[in-house]
N, C-alpha and C positions, 0 to 999 in steps of 0.2 A: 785356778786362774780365773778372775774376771772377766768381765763381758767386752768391758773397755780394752781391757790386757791381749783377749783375742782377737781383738781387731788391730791394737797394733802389731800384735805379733803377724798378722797375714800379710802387713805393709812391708814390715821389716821381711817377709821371705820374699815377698815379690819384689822390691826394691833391694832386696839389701847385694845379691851377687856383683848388678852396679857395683858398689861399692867394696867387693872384695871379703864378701863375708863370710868367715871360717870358723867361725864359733857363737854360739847364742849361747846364753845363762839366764833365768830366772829365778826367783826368787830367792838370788844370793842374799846370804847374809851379811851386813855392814859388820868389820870388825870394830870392837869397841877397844880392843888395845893394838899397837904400833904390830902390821902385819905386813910383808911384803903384797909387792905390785902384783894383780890380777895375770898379767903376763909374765912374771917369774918364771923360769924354767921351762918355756914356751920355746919350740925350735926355731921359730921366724923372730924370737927376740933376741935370740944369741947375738952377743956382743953388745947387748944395748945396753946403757946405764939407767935403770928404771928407779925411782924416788918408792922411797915405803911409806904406806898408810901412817899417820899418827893414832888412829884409831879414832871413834867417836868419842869415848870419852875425855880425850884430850881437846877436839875440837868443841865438845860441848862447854866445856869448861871455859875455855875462851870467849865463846860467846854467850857468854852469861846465863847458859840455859843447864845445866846439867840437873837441877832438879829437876825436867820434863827426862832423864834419860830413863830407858827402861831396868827396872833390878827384878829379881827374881827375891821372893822372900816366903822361907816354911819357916816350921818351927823344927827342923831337923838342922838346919844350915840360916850358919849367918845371911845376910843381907846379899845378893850377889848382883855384879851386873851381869845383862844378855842384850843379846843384838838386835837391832831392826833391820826389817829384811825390806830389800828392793826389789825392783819389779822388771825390768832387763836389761840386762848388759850385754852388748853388740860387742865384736872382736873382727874390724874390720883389717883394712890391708888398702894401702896407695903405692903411690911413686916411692913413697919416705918411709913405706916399714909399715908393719902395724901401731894401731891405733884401737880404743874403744873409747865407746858412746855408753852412759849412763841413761835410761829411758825411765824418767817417774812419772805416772802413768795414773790418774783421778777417770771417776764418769763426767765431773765437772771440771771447769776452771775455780769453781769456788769452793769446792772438795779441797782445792789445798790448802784453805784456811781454816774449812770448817767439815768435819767429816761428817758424812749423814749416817754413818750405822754406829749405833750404840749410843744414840741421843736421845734422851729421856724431857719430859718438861724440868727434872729434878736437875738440868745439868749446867753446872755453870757454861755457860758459854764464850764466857770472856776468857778464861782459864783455857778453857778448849781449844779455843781459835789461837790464842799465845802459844798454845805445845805444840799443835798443829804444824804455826806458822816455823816455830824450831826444829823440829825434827825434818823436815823436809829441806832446812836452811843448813843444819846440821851434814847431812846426807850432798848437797850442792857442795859445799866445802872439803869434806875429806875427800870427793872424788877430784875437788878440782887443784888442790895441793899435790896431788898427781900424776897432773896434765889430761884428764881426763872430763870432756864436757857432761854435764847433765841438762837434759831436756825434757823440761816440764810439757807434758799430752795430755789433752783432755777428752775424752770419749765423745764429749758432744759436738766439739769441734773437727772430727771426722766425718768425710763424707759417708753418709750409709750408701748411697746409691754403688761408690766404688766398693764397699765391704760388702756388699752384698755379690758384685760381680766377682771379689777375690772368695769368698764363700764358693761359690758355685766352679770357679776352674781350680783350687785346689782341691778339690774333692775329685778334678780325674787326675790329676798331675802324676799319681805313681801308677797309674793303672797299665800296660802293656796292651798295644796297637799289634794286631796280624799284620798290617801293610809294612811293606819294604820303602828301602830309602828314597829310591825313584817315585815308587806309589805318593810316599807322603809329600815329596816334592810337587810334584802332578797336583795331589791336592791341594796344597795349600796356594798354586799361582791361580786354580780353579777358582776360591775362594775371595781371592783377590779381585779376579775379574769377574767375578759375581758381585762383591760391593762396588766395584767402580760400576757397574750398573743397576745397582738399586735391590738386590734380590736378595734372598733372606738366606741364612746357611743351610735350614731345613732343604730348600727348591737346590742347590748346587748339591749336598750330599746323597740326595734320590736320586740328582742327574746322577750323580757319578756311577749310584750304583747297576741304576740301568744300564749304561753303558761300559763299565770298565769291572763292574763286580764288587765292588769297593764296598763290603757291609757297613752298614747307617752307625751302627754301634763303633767298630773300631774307628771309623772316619771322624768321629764325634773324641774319641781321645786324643786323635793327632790334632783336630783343630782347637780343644781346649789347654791342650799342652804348648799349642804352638804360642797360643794367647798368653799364657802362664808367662813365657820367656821370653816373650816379646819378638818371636818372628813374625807373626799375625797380628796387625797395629789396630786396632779396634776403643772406641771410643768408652772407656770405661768409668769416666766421672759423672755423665751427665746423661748416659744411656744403658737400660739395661742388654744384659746377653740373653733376649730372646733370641731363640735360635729358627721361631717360625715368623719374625719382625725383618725388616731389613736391615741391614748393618751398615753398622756406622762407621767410617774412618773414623780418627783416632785425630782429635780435634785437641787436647788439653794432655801432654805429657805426665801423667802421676809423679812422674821424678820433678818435674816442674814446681809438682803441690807441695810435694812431703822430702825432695833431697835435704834438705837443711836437717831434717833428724839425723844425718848420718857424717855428719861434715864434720872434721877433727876439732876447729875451734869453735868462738862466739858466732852465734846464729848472723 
């Protein structure tokens, strides 16, 4: 996985439960001949009338590009084709049933016409940015013959400052807290009225521990989990989570920035 792909992928786990999210895929394969829907045989799709893939090769055809499609070619076997692979598919859930989002996923915006790995001076480039531009156009189309959106992401069009902050709280989110439900409750109003007055998490988890016994370490899981899931409203676009800095409310909604990646139709 990518550098860009990892940071959508942190968006998508912090963001995506919002949305109902019950299964992630990556690096599916696009089928290149006529395959049933992604959610076939899906228990939350029972009873749904779900449209089948025509396959890339069939949409390629149509749009005038199948000589850019990929074949596999030895000298043991004829000419064959194979699939281009995608970068993730979401399998969300609303009011109206499930749904998935298609996520094609560059370091740039201009990666999707023109890629930068495997560029030589020897390469054509006109050639290049035309396959480019098809195969990605190709890949929009079979998913959307399906009802199914795809959202072009550009790695550089992410904030780092929030990928750095979902960096740093997924990394305690599975860890296990000593403290009880009352304890972690205690803390985190503690927390709260430590940022309503300006104090850092470091200065409220020391109090706590002087006072109530509360070790720094498990105290540091509940409140990075709490942050994780959004009990703990903390400013995470535009400030980092020092945790010896004072803290910041929570000024800029993330679902505010990035919901539209997860939304059933056009952006």
């Amino acid at each position: 996985m990518s550098e860009p792909e990892r940071m959508v992928l942190l968006i998508d786990l912090y963001l995506g439960p919002q949305f109902g999210l019950f299964e992630l895929q990556e690096q599916r394969m696009l089928p290149f001949n006529p395959a049933q829907h992604p959610l076939f045989g899906h228990p939350m799709a029972r009873g749904m009338v779900l449209p089948e893939f025509r396959g890339t090769l069939a949409v390629a055809e149509e749009l005038d590009c199948a000589r850019f499609h990929p074949r596999f070619v030895s000298e043991e076997f004829d000419e064959e084709p194979t699939c281009w692979v995608g970068d993730i598919l979401l399998f969300l859930r609303d009011g109206h049933g499930p749904y998935i989002v298609d996520q094609d996923i560059k370091d740039t915006s201009s990666s999707f016409e023109l890629p930068t790995i495997g560029v030589t001076l020897r390469t054509d480039l006109s050639r290049l940015m035309t396959k480019e531009r098809a195969r990605h156009k190709v890949q929009e189309v079979l998913y959307r013959d399906v009802g199914i959106p795809t959202r072009r992401i550009a790695g550089d069009e992410v904030n780092p400052i929030l990928i750095g902050n979902l960096y740093q709280l997924h990394a305690w989110s599975r860890r296990k807290a000593s403290l009880n439900a009352s304890q972690q409750e205690h803390l985190l109003d503690s927390l709260r009225e430590g940022m309503d007055k300006g104090a850092s998490a470091w200065e409220v988890l020391k109090l706590l521990e002087l006072s109530h016994g509360y070790p720094t370490y498990h105290s540091k899981i509940v409140m990075y989990q709490a942050i994780w899931i959004q009990r703990l409203r903390l400013e995470l676009l535009s400030a980092r989570l020092w945790i010896d800095e004072p803290m910041v409310p929570e000024v800029r909604r993330v679902v505010d920035e990035y919901g539209h990646w997860f939304s059933r139709g056009e952006k």
